[in-house]
PAVO-582415 format. One line per 10 residues: their letters; for each residue x, y, z of C-alpha. Coordinates in pm, whole numbers, always signed. Each point is the difference from the previous one (the first is absolute). Example, Ala and Ser with C-alpha at 12.3 -4.5 7.8 and 13.67 -1.06 7.14 Angstrom:
# residues 2
AS) +1230/-450/+780 | +137/+344/-66 .
//
This chain:
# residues 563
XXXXXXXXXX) +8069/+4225/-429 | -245/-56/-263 | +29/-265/-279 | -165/+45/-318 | -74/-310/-231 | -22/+152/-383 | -171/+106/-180 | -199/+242/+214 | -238/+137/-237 | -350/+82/+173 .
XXXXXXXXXX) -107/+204/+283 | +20/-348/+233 | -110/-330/+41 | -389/+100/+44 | +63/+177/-371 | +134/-363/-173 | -341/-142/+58 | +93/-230/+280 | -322/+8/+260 | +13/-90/+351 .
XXXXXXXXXX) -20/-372/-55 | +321/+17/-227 | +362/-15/+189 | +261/+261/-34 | +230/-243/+125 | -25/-409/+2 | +250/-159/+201 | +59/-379/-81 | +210/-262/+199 | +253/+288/+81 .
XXXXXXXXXX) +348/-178/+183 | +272/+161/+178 | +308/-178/+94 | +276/+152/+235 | +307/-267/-34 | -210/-325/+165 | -268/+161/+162 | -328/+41/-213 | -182/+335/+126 | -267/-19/-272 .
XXXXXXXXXX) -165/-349/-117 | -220/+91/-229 | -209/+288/+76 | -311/+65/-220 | -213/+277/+51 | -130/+302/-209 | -79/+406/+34 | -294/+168/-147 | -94/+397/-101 | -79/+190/+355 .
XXXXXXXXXX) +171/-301/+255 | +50/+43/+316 | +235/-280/+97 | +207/-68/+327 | +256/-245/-2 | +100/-203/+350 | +178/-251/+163 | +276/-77/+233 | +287/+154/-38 | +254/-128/-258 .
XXXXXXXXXX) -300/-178/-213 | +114/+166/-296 | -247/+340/-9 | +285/+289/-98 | +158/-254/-242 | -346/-113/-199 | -51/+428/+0 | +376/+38/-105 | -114/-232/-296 | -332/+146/-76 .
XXXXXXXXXX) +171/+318/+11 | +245/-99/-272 | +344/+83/+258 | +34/-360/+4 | +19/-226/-314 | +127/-385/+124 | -286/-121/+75 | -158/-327/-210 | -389/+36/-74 | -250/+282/-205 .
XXXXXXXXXX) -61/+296/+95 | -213/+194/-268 | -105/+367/-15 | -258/+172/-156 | +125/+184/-302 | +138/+323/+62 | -40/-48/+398 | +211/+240/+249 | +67/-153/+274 | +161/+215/+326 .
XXXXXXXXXX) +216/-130/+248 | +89/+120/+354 | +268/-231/+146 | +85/-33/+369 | +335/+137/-81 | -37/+351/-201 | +166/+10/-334 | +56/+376/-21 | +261/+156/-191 | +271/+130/+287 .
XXXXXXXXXX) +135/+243/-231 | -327/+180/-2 | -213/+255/+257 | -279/-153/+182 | -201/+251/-292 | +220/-81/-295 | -133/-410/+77 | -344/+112/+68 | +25/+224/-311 | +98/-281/-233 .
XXXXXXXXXX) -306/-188/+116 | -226/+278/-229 | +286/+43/-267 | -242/-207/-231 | -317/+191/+67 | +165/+372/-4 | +129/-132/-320 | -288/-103/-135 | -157/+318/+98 | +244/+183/-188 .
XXXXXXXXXX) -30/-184/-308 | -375/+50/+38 | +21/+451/+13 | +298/-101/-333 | -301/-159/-191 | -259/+223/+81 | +265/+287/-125 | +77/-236/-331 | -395/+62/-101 | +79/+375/-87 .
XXXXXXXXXX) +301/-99/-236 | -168/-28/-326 | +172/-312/-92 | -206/-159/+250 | -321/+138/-146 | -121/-334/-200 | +187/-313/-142 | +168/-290/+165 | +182/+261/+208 | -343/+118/+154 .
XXXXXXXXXX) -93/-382/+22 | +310/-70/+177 | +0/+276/+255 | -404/-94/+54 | +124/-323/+97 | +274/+84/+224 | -174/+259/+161 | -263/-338/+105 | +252/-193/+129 | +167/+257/+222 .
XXXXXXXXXX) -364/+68/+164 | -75/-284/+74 | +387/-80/+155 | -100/+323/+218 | -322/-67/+78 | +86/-337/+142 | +246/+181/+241 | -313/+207/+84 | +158/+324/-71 | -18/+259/-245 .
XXXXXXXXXX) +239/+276/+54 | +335/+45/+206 | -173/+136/+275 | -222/-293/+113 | +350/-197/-36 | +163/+260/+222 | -283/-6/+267 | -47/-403/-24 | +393/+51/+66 | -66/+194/+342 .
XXXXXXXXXX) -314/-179/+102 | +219/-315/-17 | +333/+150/+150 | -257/+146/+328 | -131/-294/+38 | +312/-249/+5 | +169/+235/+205 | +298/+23/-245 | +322/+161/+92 | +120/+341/-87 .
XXXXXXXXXX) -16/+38/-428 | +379/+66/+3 | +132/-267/+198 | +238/-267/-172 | -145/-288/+1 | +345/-225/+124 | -48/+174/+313 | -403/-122/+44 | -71/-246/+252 | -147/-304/-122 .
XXXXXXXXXX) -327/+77/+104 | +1/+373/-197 | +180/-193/-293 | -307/-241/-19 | -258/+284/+15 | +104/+179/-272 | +7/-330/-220 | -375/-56/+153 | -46/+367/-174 | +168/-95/-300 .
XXXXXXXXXX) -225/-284/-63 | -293/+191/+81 | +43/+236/-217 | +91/-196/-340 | -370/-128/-6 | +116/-385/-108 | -273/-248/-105 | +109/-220/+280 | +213/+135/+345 | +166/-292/+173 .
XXXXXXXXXX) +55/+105/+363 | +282/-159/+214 | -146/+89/+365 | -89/+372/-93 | -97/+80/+335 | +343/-49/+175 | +149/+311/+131 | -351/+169/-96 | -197/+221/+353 | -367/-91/+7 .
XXXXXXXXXX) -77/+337/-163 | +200/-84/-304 | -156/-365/+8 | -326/+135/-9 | +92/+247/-289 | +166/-323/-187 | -268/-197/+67 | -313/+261/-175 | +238/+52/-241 | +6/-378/-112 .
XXXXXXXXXX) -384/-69/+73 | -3/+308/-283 | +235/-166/-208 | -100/-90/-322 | +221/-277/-96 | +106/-312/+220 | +194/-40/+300 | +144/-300/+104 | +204/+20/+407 | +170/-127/+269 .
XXXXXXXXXX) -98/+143/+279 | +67/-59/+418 | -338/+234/+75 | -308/-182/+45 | -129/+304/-3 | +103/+101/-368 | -90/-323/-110 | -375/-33/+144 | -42/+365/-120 | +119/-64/-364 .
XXXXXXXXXX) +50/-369/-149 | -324/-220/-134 | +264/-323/-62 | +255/-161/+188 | +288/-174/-186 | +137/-209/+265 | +345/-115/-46 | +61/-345/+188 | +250/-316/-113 | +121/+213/-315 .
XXXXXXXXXX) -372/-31/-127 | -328/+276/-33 | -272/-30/+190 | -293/+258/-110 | -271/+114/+248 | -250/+215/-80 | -66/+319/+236 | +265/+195/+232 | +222/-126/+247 | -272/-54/+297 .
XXXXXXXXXX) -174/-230/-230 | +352/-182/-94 | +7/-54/+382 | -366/-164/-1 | +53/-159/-272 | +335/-191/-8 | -56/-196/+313 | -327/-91/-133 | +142/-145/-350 | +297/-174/+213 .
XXXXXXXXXX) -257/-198/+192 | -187/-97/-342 | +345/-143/-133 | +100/-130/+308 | -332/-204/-55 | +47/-85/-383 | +332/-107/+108 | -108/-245/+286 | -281/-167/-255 | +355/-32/-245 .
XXXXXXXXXX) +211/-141/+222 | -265/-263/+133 | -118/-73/-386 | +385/-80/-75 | +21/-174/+289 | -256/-236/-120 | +119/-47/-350 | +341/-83/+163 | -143/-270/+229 | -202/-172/-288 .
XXXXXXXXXX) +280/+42/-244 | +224/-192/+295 | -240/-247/+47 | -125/-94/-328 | +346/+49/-284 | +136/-325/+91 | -361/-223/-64 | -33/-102/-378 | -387/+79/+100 | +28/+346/+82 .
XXXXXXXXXX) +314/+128/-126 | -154/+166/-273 | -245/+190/+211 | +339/+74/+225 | +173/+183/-371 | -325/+169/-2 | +12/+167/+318 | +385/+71/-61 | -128/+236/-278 | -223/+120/+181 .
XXXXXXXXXX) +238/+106/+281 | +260/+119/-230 | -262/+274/-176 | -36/+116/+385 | +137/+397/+6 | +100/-1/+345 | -148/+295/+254 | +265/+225/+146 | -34/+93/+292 | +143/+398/+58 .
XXXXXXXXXX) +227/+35/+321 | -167/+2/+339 | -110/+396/+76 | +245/+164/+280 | -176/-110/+336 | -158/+327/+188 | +331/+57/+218 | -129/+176/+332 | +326/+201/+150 | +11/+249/+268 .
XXXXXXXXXX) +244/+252/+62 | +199/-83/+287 | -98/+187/+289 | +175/+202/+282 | -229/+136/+235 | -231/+249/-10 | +111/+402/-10 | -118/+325/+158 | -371/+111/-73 | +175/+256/-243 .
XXXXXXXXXX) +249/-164/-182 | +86/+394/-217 | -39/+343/+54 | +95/+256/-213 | -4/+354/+63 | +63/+279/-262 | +199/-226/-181 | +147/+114/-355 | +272/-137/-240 | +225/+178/-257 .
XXXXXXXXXX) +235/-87/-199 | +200/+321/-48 | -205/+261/-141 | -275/-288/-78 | -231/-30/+270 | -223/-367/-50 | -249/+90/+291 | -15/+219/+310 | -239/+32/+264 | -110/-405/+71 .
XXXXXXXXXX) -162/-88/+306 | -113/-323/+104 | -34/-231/+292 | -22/-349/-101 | -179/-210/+199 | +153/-405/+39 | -208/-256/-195 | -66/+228/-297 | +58/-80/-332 | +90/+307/-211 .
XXXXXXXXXX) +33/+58/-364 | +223/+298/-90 | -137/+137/-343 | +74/+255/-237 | +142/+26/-382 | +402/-102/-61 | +245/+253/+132 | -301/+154/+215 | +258/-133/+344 | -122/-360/+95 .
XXXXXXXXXX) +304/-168/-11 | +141/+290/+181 | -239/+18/+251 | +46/-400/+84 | +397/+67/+52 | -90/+259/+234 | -207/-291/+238 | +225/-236/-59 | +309/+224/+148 | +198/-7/-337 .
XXXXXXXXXX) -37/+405/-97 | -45/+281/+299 | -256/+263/-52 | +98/+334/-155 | -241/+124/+280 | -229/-70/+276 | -14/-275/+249 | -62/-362/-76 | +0/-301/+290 | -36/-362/+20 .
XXXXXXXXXX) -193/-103/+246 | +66/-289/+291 | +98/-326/-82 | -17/+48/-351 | +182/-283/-188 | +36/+165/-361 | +65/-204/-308 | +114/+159/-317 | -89/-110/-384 | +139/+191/-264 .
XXXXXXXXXX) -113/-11/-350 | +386/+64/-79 | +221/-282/+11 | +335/+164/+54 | +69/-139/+356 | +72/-327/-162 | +408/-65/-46 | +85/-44/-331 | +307/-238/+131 | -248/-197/+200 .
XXXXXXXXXX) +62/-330/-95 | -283/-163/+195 | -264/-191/-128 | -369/+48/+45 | -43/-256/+244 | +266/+105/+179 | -61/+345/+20 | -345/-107/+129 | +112/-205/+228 | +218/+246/+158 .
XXXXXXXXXX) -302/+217/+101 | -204/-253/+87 | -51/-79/+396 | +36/-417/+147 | -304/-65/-93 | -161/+163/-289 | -380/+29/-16 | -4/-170/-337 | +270/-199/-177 | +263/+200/-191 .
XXXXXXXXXX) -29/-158/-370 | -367/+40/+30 | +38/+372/+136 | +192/+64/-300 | -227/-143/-244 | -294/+191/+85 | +242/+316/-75 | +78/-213/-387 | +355/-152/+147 | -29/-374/-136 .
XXXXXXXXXX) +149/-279/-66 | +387/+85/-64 | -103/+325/+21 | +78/+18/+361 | +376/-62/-57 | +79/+348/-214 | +265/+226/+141 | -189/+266/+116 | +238/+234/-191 | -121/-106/-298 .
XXXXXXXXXX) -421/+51/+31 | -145/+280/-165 | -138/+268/+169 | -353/-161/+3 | +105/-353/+158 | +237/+256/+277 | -345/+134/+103 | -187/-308/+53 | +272/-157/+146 | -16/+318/+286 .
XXXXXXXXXX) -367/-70/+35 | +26/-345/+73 | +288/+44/+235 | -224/+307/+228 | -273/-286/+5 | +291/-171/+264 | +129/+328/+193 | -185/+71/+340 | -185/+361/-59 | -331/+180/+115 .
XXXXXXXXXX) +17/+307/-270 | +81/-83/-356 | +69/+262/-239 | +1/-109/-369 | +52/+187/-314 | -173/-154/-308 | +20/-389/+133 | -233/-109/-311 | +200/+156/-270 | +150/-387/-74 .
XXXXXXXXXX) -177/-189/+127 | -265/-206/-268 | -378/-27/+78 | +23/-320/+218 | +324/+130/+255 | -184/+283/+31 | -311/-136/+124 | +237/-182/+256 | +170/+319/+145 | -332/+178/+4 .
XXXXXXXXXX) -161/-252/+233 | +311/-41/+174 | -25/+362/+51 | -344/+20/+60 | +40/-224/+309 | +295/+157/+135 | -111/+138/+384 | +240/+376/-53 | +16/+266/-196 | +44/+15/-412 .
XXXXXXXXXX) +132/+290/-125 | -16/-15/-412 | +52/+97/-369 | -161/-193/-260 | -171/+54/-349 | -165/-301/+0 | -352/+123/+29 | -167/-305/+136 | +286/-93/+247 | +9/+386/+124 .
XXXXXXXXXX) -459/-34/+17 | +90/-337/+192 | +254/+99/+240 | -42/+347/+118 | -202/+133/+298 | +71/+360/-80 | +212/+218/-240 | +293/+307/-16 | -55/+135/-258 | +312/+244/-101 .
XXXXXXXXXX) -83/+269/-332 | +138/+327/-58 | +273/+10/+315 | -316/-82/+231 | -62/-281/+165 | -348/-138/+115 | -131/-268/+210 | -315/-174/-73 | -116/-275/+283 | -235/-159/-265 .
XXXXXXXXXX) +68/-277/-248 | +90/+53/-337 | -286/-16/-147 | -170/+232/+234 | +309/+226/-34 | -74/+30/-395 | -315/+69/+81 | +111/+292/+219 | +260/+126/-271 | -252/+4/-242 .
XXX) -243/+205/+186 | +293/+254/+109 | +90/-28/-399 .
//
């Protein structure tokens, strides 16, 4: 969606005069209140011409409803938030707001309604000029000036006839790997559905886009096409975002959301990570020097109120003490939570071989040909654009689809376990809690406690004590993560594990996976967990697949050269 705030009257914000030390938006003691619980506490903060701002912190600190605001979709809030005049401000929420009614084309169409019609208005002038009562007089004066504000409108959309609109259209639909043009969009997934309202956005050329994690349900390929395209940008772009990658790549400030409050760091999210520990210890020593300093005015105050001699010294240092703005501490950082994979022995030298192997789905063939023995201990990244067969191809290993063709075999001892990014295989009647459903899979004696086994995958506090029925389809997959952490296995095969998971759980199944002694078998476009992880690569494109005993870098390296 885009909002406009009226009147739009000049080309953009860069044409009102405002320079790069003037905000487009200032954000003042902004408060959010759902029933008794506060999310936002007064959040101050402002955006500037040409940002480049990512927005963090835990989970449930309030970032998709202070973007909800900013984006005008939500309006009880208490606070300021002021504009610039005539600022457009674009909005990708996590959950598409397409109309259903529509084609995946008729949405992405109404996305350029504004600039095909201001193109047509533009050929409808230059036609007026030949009409003689256009040829001088206010008429003439009046068309001259119209004619100047529909150029500049197109120019800041950086087109200038339906054609570039048309190919910006295919560059973008390529590139997001958007379904077929004809296809209703009420029978889209939720991961299509999001990417065409990514495309929308894009396209609409706002002042300001607002991006509620834009890189969810997005392959690397169309990440790295998302992220040029906003480097190129030339408005702002303020994100949430699980991909250290993106972030590092794209953002030069860090709006950290913590205790309904702002925090503002200059430089991308590495240099958050430096940084924050860093200013922690400087308040934790500010706020030692403040509790001994009130500590002292307390113990004269006590000793001296009730002696005529010094009481009056005693009222002074009660004023003193009562002008004292006490230092808050933030809440402790999660401890670095070392877990291991439970263990069941180790397999066969080859753990997979496949032989010819191909899979079709009727007339559709996904890949044929694949050959590979897999070797125990390695850590493979399966690769390739969406709908090129990954998921496929990890159903196959895991024993859930046959082959079409060919000959695939596990090899000995192999203890296989099974995450799917799909959440289906959760009963919608289950009326077990979190804990309990845990619990269930967990052995005697678990390798860490349960509650903090859960936290690490964002279960907290009463949390742990939903029906899993009821969690969404985001909470269902960490939940399944956290539970293979407790299940005995020597191969794990896991379909886009990160794809929930925020920056810090993350970090804790990558190390957990890094130190796990078998085999990883994996989808994931998270660039810097894939670069981390992976020991070599299948690579599936075009029906083939092809398998690359490098790491990933070294593999791009390779696919560029073949390129």
């Amino acid at each position: 969606m885009v909002r406009a705030f009226p009147p739009l009257d000049r080309r953009s914000v860069a044409m009102q005069g405002l320079s790069a030390g003037q905000p487009i938006y200032s954000v003042k003691d902004l408060r959010r209140r759902f029933g008794d619980r506060e999310i936002l506490k007064g959040a101050t903060f402002s955006l500037y011409p040409g940002d480049r701002v990512g927005v963090v912190g835990v989970n449930g600190a309030g970032k998709s409803t202070m973007m909800r605001i900013l984006a005008g979709s939500d309006t009880e809030y208490e606070g300021s938030i002021i504009p610039a005049k005539g600022l457009t401000v674009g909005y990708v929420p996590q959950e598409p707001d397409l109309d259903l009614e529509l084609t995946v084309e008729e949405n992405v169409m109404l996305a350029v309604k504004e600039t095909l019609d201001l193109l047509k208005r533009r050929d409808e002038i230059y036609e007026l000029y030949a009409e003689p009562e256009y040829a001088e007089g206010e008429k003439l004066e009046q068309l001259l000036k119209e004619q100047g504000e529909v150029e500049s409108a197109l120019e800041s959309k950086g087109v200038n006839d339906e054609a570039e609109v048309m190919n910006k259209i295919d560059q973008a639909w390529d590139a997001l790997n958007l379904p077929p043009r004809d296809r209703p969009a009420k029978v889209c997934s939720g991961g299509e559905k999001r990417r065409v309202s990514i495309c929308q956005s894009l396209l609409k050329h706002p002042d300001l886009l607002i991006l509620d994690e834009p890189t969810n349900h997005l392959d690397i390929e169309a990440r790295e096409w998302l992220l040029e395209f906003l480097k190129g940008f030339e408005g702002a772009v303020l994100l949430t975002s699980h991909d250290r990658f993106f972030l590092d790549a794209l953002v030069g400030r860090i709006l950290e959301l913590e205790m309904g409050r702002v925090e503002v760091y200059h430089g991308n999210y590495t240099h958050f990570e430096t940084e924050k520990p860093a200013r922690r210890a400087r308040l934790e020593a500010m706020h030692e020097r403040q509790q001994k300093e009130i500590k002292a005015h307390e113990e004269f105050i006590a000793k001296n109120r009730a002696h005529p001699a010094t009481s009056k010294m005693a009222q002074s240092r009660q004023k003193q003490l009562d002008k004292i703005v006490p230092i808050v501490l933030p809440p402790q950082p999660p401890k670095d939570l070392r877990l291991r994979f439970a263990d069941s022995g180790k397999s066969g030298h080859v753990v997979f071989r496949l032989e010819g192997v191909a899979k079709r789905y009727g007339e559709l063939e996904v890949f044929a040909d694949a050959n590979l023995e897999l070797v125990a201990g390695t850590r493979l990244a399966v690769t390739g654009v969406n709908g090129a067969g990954k998921t496929t191809l990890l159903k196959l290993l895991a024993g859930k689809e046959e082959p079409s063709e060919g000959a695939l075999s596990l090899g000995h001892n192999v203890q296989l376990q099974y995450f799917s990014q799909y959440t289906d295989d959760i009963d919608e009647d289950d009326a077990r809690t979190v804990l309990q459903w845990i619990e269930e899979a967990a052995p005697d004696e678990p390798p860490v406690p349960l509650r903090t086994l859960l936290g690490s995958f964002l279960f907290s506090g009463d949390d742990v004590f939903k029906p899993v029925r009821v969690l969404s389809g985001g909470e269902r997959a960490r939940l399944k993560i956290a539970r293979m952490l407790l299940r005995p296995g020597n191969v794990l095969v896991m379909d886009e594990p990160t794809n929930h998971l925020d920056l810090h759980s993350q970090g804790v199944l990558l190390e957990a996976l890094q130190r796990f002694g078998g085999t990883v078998i994996f989808v994931s476009h998270d660039r810097v967990f894939v670069r981390e992880l992976a020991t070599a690569v299948l690579h599936i494109a075009d029906g083939r697949v092809g398998f690359y005993p490098c790491d990933y870098e070294q593999f791009r390296w390779k696919q560029s050269q073949e390129a």
